[in-house]
C-alpha positions in Angstrom: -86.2 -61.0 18.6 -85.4 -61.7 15.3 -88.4 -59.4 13.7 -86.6 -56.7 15.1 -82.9 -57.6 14.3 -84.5 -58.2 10.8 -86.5 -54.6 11.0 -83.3 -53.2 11.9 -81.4 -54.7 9.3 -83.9 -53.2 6.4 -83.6 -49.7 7.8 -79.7 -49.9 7.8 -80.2 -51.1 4.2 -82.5 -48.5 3.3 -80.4 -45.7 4.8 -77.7 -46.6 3.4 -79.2 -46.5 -0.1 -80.3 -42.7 0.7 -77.0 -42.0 1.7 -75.5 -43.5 -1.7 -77.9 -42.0 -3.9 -77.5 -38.2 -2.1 -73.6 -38.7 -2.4 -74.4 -40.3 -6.6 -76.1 -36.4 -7.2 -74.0 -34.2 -5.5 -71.3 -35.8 -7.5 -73.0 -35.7 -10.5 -74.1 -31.9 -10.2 -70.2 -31.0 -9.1 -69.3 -32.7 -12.5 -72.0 -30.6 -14.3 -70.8 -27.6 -13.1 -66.9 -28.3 -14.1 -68.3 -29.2 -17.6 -69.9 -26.6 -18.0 -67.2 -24.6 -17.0 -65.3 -26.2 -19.5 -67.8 -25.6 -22.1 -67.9 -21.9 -21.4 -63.7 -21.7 -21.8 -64.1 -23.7 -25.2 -67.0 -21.5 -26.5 -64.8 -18.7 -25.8 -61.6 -20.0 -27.2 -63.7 -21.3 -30.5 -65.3 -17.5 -30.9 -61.9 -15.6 -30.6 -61.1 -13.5 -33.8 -58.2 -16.1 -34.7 -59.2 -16.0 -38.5 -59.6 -12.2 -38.8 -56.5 -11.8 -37.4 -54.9 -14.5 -39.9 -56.6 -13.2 -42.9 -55.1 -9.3 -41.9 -51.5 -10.5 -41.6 -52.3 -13.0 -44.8 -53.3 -9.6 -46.8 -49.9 -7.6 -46.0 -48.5 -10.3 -49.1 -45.3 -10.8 -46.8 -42.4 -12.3 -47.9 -38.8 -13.8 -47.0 -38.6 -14.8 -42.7 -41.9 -12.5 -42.5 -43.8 -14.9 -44.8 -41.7 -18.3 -43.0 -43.2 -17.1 -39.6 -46.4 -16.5 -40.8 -46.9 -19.7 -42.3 -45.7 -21.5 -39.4 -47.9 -20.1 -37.0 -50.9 -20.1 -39.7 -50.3 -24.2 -39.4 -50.2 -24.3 -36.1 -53.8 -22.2 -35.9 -55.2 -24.5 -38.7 -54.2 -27.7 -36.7 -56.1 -26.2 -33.5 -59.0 -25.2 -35.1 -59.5 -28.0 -37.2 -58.4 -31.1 -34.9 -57.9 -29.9 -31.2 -61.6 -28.2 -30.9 -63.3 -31.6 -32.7 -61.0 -33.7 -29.5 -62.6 -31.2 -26.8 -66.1 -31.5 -28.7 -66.2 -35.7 -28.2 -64.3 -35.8 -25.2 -66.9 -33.6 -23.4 -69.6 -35.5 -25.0 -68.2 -38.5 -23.2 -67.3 -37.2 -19.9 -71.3 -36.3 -20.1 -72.1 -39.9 -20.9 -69.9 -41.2 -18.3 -71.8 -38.8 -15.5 -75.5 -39.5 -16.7 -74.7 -43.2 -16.0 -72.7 -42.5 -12.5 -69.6 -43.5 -13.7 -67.9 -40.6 -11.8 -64.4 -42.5 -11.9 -64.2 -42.3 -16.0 -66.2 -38.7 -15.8 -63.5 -37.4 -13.4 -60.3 -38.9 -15.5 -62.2 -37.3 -18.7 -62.9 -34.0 -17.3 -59.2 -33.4 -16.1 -58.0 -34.8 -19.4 -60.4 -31.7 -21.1 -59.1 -29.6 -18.9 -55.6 -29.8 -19.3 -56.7 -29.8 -23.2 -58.1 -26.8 -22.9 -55.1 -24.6 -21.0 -52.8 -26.3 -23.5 -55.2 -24.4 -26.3 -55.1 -21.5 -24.4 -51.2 -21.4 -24.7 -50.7 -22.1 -28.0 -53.4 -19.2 -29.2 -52.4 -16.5 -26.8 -49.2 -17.6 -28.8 -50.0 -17.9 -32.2 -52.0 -14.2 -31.3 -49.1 -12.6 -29.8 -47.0 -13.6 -33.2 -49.3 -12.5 -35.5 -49.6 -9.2 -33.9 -45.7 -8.6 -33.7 -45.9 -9.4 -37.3 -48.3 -7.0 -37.8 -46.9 -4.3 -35.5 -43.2 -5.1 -36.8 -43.9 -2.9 -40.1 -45.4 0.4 -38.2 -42.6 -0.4 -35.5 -39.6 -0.6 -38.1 -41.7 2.8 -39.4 -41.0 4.7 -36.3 -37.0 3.2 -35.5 -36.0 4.1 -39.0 -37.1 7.7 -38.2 -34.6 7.8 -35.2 -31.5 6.2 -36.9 -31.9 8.5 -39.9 -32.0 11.4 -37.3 -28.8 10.3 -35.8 -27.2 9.4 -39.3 -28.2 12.5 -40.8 -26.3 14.5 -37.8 -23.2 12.2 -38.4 -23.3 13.4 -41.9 -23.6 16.5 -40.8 -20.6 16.5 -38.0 -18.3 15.1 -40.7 -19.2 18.0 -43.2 -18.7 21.0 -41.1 -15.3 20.3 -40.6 -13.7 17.5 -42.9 -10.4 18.4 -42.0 -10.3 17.5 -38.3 -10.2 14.0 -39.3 -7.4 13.8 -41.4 -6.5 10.7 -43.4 -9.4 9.2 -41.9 -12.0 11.2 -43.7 -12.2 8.9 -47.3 -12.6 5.5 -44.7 -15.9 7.8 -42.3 -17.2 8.6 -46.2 -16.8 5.0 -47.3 -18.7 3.7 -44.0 -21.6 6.7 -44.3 -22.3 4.8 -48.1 -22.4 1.7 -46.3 -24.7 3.0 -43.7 -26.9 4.7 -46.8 -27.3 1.4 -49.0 -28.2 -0.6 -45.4 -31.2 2.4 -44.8 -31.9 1.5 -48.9 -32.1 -2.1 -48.5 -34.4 -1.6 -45.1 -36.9 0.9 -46.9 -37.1 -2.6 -49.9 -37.4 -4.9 -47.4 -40.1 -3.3 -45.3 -41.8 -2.1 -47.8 -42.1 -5.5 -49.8 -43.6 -7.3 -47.3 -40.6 -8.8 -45.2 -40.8 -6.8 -42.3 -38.6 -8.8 -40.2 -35.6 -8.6 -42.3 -35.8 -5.8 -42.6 -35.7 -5.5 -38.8 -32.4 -7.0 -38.8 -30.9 -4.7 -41.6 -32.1 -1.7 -39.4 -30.3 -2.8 -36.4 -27.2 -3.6 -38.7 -27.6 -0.1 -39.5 -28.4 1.4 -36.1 -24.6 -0.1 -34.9 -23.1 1.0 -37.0 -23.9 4.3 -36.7 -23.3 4.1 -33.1 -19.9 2.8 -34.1 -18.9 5.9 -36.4 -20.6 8.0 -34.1 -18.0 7.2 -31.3 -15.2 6.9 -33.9 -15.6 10.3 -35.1 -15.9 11.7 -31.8 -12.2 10.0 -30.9 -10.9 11.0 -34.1 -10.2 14.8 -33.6 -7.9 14.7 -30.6 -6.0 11.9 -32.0 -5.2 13.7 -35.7 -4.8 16.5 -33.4 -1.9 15.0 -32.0 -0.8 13.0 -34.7 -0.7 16.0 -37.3 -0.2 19.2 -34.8 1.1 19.1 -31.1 3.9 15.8 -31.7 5.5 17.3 -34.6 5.7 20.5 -33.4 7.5 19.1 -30.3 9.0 16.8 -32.3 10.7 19.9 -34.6 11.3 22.1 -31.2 13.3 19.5 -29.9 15.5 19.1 -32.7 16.6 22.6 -32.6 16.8 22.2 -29.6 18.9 19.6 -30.1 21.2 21.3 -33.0 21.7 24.0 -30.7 23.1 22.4 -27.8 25.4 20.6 -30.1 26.8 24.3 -31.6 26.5 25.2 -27.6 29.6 22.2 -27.4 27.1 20.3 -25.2 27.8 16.0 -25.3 25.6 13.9 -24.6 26.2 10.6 -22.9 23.9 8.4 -25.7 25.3 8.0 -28.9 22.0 7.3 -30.7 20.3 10.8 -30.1 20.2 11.4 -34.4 18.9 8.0 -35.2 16.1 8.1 -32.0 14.8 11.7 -34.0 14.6 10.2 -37.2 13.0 7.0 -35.9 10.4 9.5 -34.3 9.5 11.2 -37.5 9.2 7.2 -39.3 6.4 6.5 -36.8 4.9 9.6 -36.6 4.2 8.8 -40.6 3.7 5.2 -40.1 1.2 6.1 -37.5 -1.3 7.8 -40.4 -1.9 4.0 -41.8 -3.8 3.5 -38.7 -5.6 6.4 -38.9 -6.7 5.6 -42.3 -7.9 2.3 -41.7 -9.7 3.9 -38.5 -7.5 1.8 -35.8 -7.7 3.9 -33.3 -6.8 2.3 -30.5 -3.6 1.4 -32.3 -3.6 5.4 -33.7 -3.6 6.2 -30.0 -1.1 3.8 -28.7 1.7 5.0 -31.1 0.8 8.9 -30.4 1.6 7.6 -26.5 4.7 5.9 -27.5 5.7 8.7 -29.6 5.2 11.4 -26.9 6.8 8.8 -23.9 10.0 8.6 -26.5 9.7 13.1 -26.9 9.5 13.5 -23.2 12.5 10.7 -22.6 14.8 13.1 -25.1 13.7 16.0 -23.7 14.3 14.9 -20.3 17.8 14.3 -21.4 18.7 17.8 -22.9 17.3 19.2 -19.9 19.4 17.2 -17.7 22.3 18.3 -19.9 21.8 22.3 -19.1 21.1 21.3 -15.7 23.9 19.7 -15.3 26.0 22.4 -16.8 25.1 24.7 -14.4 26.1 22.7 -12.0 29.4 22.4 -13.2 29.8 25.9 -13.4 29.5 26.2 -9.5 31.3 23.2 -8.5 34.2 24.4 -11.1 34.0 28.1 -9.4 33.8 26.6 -5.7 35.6 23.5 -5.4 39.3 25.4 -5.9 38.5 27.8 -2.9 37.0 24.5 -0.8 40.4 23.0 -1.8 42.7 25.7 -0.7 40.4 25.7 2.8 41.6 22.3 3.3 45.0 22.3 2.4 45.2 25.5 5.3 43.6 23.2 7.6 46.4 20.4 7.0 49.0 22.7 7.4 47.7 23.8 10.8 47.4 20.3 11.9 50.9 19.0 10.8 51.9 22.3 12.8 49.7 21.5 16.3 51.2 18.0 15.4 55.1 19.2 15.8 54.5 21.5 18.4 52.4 18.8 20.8 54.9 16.2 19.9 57.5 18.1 21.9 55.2 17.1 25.5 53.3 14.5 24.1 53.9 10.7 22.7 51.4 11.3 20.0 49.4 8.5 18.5 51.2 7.5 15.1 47.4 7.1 13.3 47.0 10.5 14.1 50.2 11.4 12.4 49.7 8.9 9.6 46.6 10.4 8.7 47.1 13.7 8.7 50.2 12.6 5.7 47.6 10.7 4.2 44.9 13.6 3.8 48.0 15.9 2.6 48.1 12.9 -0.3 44.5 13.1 -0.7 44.6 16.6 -1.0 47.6 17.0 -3.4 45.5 14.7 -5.7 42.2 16.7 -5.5 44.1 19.7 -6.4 45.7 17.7 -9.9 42.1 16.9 -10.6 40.5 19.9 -10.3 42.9 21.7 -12.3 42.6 19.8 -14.9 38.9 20.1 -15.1 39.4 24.2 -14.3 41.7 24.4 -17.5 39.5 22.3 -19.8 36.9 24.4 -19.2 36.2 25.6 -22.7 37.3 22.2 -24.4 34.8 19.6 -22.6 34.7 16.3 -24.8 32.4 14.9 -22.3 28.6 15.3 -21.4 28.0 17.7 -18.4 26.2 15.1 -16.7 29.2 13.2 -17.2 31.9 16.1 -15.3 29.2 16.8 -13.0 29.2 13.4 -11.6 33.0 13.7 -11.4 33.0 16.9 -9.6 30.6 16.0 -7.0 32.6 13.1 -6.1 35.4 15.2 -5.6 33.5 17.3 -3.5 32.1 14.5 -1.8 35.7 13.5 -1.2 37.0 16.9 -0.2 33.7 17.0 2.4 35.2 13.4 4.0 38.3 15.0 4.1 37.6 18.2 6.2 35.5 15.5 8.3 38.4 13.9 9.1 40.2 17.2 9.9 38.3 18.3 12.4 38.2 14.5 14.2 42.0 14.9 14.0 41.9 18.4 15.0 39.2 17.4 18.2 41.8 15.0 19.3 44.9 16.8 19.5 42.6 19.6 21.7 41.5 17.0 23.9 44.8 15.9 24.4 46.1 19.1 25.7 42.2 19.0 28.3 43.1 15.0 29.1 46.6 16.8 30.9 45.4 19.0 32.3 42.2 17.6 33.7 44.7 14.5 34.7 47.0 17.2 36.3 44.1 19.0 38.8 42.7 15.1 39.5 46.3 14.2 40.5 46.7 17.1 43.2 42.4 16.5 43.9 43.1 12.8 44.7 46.7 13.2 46.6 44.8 16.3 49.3 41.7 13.5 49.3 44.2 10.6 50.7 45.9 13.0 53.4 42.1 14.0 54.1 41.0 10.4 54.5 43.7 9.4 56.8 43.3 12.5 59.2 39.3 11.9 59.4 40.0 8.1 60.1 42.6 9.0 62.8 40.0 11.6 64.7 37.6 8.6 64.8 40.4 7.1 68.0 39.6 3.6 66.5 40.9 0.6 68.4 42.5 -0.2 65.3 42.0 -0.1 60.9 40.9 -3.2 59.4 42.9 -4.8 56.7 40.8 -4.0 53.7 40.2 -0.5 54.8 45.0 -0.2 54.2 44.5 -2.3 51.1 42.1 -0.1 49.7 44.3 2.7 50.9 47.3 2.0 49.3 46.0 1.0 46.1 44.3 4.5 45.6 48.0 5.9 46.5 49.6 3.7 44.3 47.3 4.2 40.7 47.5 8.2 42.3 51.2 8.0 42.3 51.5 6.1 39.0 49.2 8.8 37.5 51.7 11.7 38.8 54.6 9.4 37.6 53.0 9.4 33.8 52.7 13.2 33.7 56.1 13.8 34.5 57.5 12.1 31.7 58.9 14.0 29.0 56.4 13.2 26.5 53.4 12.3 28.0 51.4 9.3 26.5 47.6 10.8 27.0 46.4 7.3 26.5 48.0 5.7 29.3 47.3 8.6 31.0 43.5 8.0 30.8 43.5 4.5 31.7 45.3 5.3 34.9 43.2 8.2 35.3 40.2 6.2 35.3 42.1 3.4 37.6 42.8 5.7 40.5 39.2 7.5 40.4 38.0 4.1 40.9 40.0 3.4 43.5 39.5 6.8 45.2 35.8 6.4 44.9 35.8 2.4 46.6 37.9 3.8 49.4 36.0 6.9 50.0 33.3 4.7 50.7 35.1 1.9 52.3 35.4 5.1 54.8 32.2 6.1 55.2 31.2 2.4 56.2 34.1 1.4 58.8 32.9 5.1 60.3 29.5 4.6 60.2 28.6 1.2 61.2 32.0 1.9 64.4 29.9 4.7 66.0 27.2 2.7 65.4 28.0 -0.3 67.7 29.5 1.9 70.2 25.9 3.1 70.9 24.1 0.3 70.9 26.7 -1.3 73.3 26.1 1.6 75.3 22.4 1.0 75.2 22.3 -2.4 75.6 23.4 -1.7 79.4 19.8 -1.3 80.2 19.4 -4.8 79.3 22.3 -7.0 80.6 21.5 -7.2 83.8 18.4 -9.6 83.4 19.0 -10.4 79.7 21.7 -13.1 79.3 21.0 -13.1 75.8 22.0 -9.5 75.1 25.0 -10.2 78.0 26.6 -12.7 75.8 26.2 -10.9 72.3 27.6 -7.7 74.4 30.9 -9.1 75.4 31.0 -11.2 71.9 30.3 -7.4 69.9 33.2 -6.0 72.2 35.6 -8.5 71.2 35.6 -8.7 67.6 35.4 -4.3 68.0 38.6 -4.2 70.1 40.6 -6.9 68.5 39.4 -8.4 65.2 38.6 -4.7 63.9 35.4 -6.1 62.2 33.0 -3.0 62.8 30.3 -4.2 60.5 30.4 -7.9 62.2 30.4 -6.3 65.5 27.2 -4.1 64.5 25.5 -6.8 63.2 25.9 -9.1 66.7 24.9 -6.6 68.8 21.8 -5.3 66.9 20.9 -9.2 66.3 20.4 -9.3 69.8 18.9 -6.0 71.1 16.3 -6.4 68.3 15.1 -9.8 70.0 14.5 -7.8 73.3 13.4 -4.0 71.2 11.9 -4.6 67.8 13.1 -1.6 65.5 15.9 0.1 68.3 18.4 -0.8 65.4 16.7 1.2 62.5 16.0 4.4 65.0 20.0 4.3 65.5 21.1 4.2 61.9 18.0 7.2 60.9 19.8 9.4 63.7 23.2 8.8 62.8 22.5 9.4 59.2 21.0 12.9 60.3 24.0 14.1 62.3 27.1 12.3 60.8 30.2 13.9 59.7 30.8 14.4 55.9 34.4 14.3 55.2 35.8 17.9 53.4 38.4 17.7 50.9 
C-alpha cells in the first residue's frame, strides 16, 4: 500500500514538472515574440530619415522665430537620437536576460516599460517631422499666399484709381493705408526671403487684413460721400427755399427755431467730413441718418403748414354757411316752442336749451368773423387757425346734434297726445266691453278682486282723460299715467279671461261628476263643497281646483281633456 501511494506520489511530481516546464516555454517564446516586435519598431524608428530632413531645413540658413523653432526641435531630435535609442538598446538587452533565465515577472515589467518607451518616441518624431516639414513648406506656402493678397491689393489699387473722387475726403487716409499695405508686402518679400519664413507668415496675414479691411471700407465709402456731398445738401438747400418762400407766402410756423435748426444742419453736415477723413464710418453714417431724420422732421413741418392752409381755406368758406344753417334751425325751434306752449306745459330744459344754443351760436358767429376778416393778415401758423376752426366746427356739429334732440322732442310731444288721446277712447270702449262680456257669463256673482281690478283701470283711464283736458297739457305726466292705466287694462283683461275660464270650467266638470256621485262619496263631498264656494264665496278658481282634485282620483287626466276643449272653443272678447 504504501509502494503505490509512493508511485503515485512521484508521477504527480513528475507531471507537474512537465506541466511547469511547457507553461516556462510558452511564456518565454510569447516574450520573444513581443521583443522582437519591439526590436522591429526600434529598427524602424532608428532608420527614419530624421537627419536628412534636419540637415535640409539646417541648409535654408533660417533666421529670427524660423531659426528659434528649428533649433528647438533640432534639440529635441538630438536628445532622442543620442540618449532615448541607447535606454531602448539596454533595456531590451535586459528584458532578454531576464527571459533566458525564466524570470518572466521582471521580463514582463521590462518589456512594457520598452514599450511605452517606444510609442513615447514615436510621438515625439512624428512631431519633430511634422515641424520640420512646416518649416520647410512655410517658405513655398508664404510663396503661393503672397500671390493671392497682391491679386486682391493690386485690384484695390486699382478700384481707388478709376474713380478717386467717389471717396471724397477720404481718398488721402485709403492712399496712406495702400503705403502701409505696400511696405508690409516689402517687409514680407525680406523676411521670407532671408530665411525667417515664419515671420514673415505673420507680416503676410497682417497684410492680408488689412486689405480685407480697406476692401470693405472702400466699398461703404461711395454711398456714404454720396450722401454726405450730393443728395443731403441738395435737400438741405431745397428745403430752405422752400422755407424762404413760405415765409414771403405770410406762412408762420408754430416753432421759433426753424433758422437756427437749418444752420445747425449745414454745421454737421461739414463736421460730418472729419469722420470721413479719418475713415469712421460708422460714425460718417450715423450723422448722415441724423441729418436726414432732422431734413425729413422740417420738411414734415412745411408740409403740414400748406396742408393745413388748405384746410383753412374750406373751413373759412364753409363754416359761415354751417353757421347760418343753425341759427335757422334755432329760430324754428324757439317758434315750435311758443306755438306748443299755448297746449302744452313744456319742459323748462327744453326751453333753457334752446336760449343756451342761441348763446352758443351768437358766439360762433363773433369767432368766425373774426377769423373770415383776418383772412389776409394771419399772424399765426395755419396749423395753428386750423385747430381753432375745427373746434368750432366740432362745436357747431354738437350744436345741430342738440337741435335735432330738441327738435325730436317737441314732435314726440305732439305723437305722446295724440297716441294718449286714441288710448283714452281704446281703454274707456274696452271697460264697457269688459263689463257686458262678464254680465253675459249669468255669474252667481263677481269676485272682489275682479271690481278692484275694475275700477282701478277706470280710475288711471279717467285720470288719463282728466290730464288731456287741461289747458296745457303736461306730456310727461301724461306718459306715466298712460303707462299706469295700460297696465291696469292689461291685468284686468286677464283677470277676465281667468274668472271666465276656470267658471265654465267647474260648471262642467260638476256636471260630469254626476256619473260618479252616486257610488263615489269622495266626489259627493267635493261636489257639494265646489258648489258652495261657486254659488256663494265667488271663488271660481278654488271651486275648479276642488272638484278636479277629486274627479282626477276616480279619472286620471278628465281635467286636462276639459281645459284642451275649452281652450279650442272659448269666447274671445271684441273691443
Amino acid at each position: 500500500m504504501s509502494d503505490n501511494l509512493l508511485i503515485i506520489t512521484m508521477i504527480a511530481i513528475a507531471a507537474l514538472l512537465i506541466i511547469a516546464y511547457v507553461v516556462a516555454v510558452l511564456l518565454r517564446k510569447r516574450n520573444e515574440k513581443r521583443l522582437a516586435v519591439l526590436e522591429e519598431r526600434k529598427e524602424e524608428l532608428y532608420n527614419l530619415p530624421v537627419n536628412d530632413e534636419v540637415e535640409a531645413v539646417k541648409n535654408m540658413h533660417l533666421i529670427g522665430q524660423s531659426q528659434i523653432a528649428f533649433r528647438e526641435w533640432n534639440q529635441k531630435w538630438v536628445d532622442l537620437s543620442l540618449n532615448s535609442f541607447a535606454d531602448i538598446e539596454n533595456n531590451l538587452f535586459e528584458a532578454e536576460g531576464y527571459n533566458n533565465s525564466f524570470r518572466f515577472l521582471k521580463a514582463q515589467h521590462k518589456i512594457d516599460q520598452i514599450e511605452s518607451q517606444i510609442t513615447l518616441i514615436e510621438e515625439d518624431i512624428a512631431s519633430i517631422r511634422n515641424a520640420l516639414a512646416d518649416l520647410e513648406k512655410q517658405e513655398s506656402k508664404n510663396s503661393g499666399r503672397v500671390l493671392h493678397a497682391i491679386d486682391l491689393f493690386e485690384s484695390l489699387q486699382k478700384t481707388v484709381a478709376e474713380d478717386s473722387e467717389k471717396y471724397g475726403q477720404a481718398l488721402p487716409e485709403i492712399e496712406k493705408q495702400l503705403e502701409n499695405i505696400q511696405s508690409e508686402f516689402s517687409q514680407f518679400v525680406t523676411l521670407n526671403s532671408s530665411g525667417d519664413p515664419v515671420e514673415a507668415a505673420g507680416i503676410l496675414d497682417n497684410a492680408e487684413n488689412h486689405i480685407l479691411a480697406l476692401t470693405h471700407i472702400v466699398e461703404r465709402i461711395p454711398a456714404i460721400v454720396t450722401k454726405l456731398t450730393t443728395e443731403l445738401p441738395e435737400q438741405l438747400e431745397d428745403l430752405e427755399a422752400g422755407y424762404r418762400k413760405l415765409l414771403d407766402a405770410n406762412y408762420h410756423f408754430v416753432e421759433t427755431d426753424i433758422e437756427s435748426r437749418l444752420q445747425l444742419l449745414y454745421e454737421a453736415l461739414k463736421n460730418n467730413q472729419e469722420n470721413i477723413k479719418k475713415l469712421e464710418l460708422d460714425n460718417a453714417e450715423y450723422e448722415n441718418t441724423q441729418i436726414q431724420e432732422e431734413i425729413n422732421a422740417l420738411y414734415n413741418i412745411f408740409t403740414r403748414e400748406i396742408a393745413s392752409q388748405k384746410v383753412v381755406e374750406n373751413l373759412l368758406s364753409t363754416l359761415p354757411t354751417y353757421l347760418d344753417h343753425l341759427k335757422d334751425n334755432n329760430q324754428v325751434l324757439v317758434k315750435d316752442i311758443e306755438r306748443l306752449s299755448k297746449s302744452y306745459l313744456m319742459v323748462e330744459s327744453d326751453v333753457n336749451h334752446v336760449r343756451r344754443l342761441q348763446v352758443d351760436l351768437d358766439s360762433l358767429e363773433l369767432t368766425v368773423s373774426d377769423l373770415t376778416s383776418e383772412q389776409e393778415e394771419y399772424s399765426e401758423a395755419y396749423s395753428v387757425l386750423e385747430e381753432r376752426l375745427e373746434n368750432v366746427q366740432a362745436t357747431l356739429k354738437e350744436i345741430e346734434d342738440d337741435q335735432v334732440s330738441v327738435s325730436e322732442r317737441l314732435v314726440q310731444i305732439e305723437k305722446d297726445d295724440v297716441n294718449a288721446r286714441q288710448k283714452a277712447n281704446v281703454y274707456v270702449n274696452r271697460l264697457h266691453t269688459i263689463k257686458r262680456y262678464m254680465e253675459k257669463r249669468n255669474l252667481p256673482g263677481i269676485p272682489q278682486n275682479f271690481l278692484k281690478l275694475f275700477f282701478a283701470a277706470s280710475h288711471s283711464t279717467e285720470d288719463l282723460m282728466a290730464e288731456l283736458e287741461q289747458s296745457q297739457v303736461n306730456i310727461e305726466s301724461v306718459n306715466r299715467i298712460l303707462e299706469i292705466a295700460s297696465h291696469d287694462m292689461e291685468v284686468l283683461e286677464t283677470e277676465t279671461y281667468s274668472i271666465v275660464q276656470y267658471a265654465t270650467l267647474t260648471e262642467q266638470l260638476l256636471q260630469y261628476s254626476n256619473r260618479y256621485r252616486s257610488f263615489d262619496e269622495g266626489i259627493q263631498q267635493a261636489f257639494h263643497e265646489s258648489l258652495e264656494i261657486f254659488e256663494n264665496a265667488f271663488d271660481y278658481q278654488a271651486s275648479f281646483e276642488k272638484i278636479s282634485q277629486a274627479l282626477e282620483v276616480a279619472e286620471p287626466g278628465v281635467t286636462n281633456r276639459f281645459v284642451s276643449s275649452y281652450e279650442k272653443t272659448r269666447e274671445i272678447i271684441r273691443f
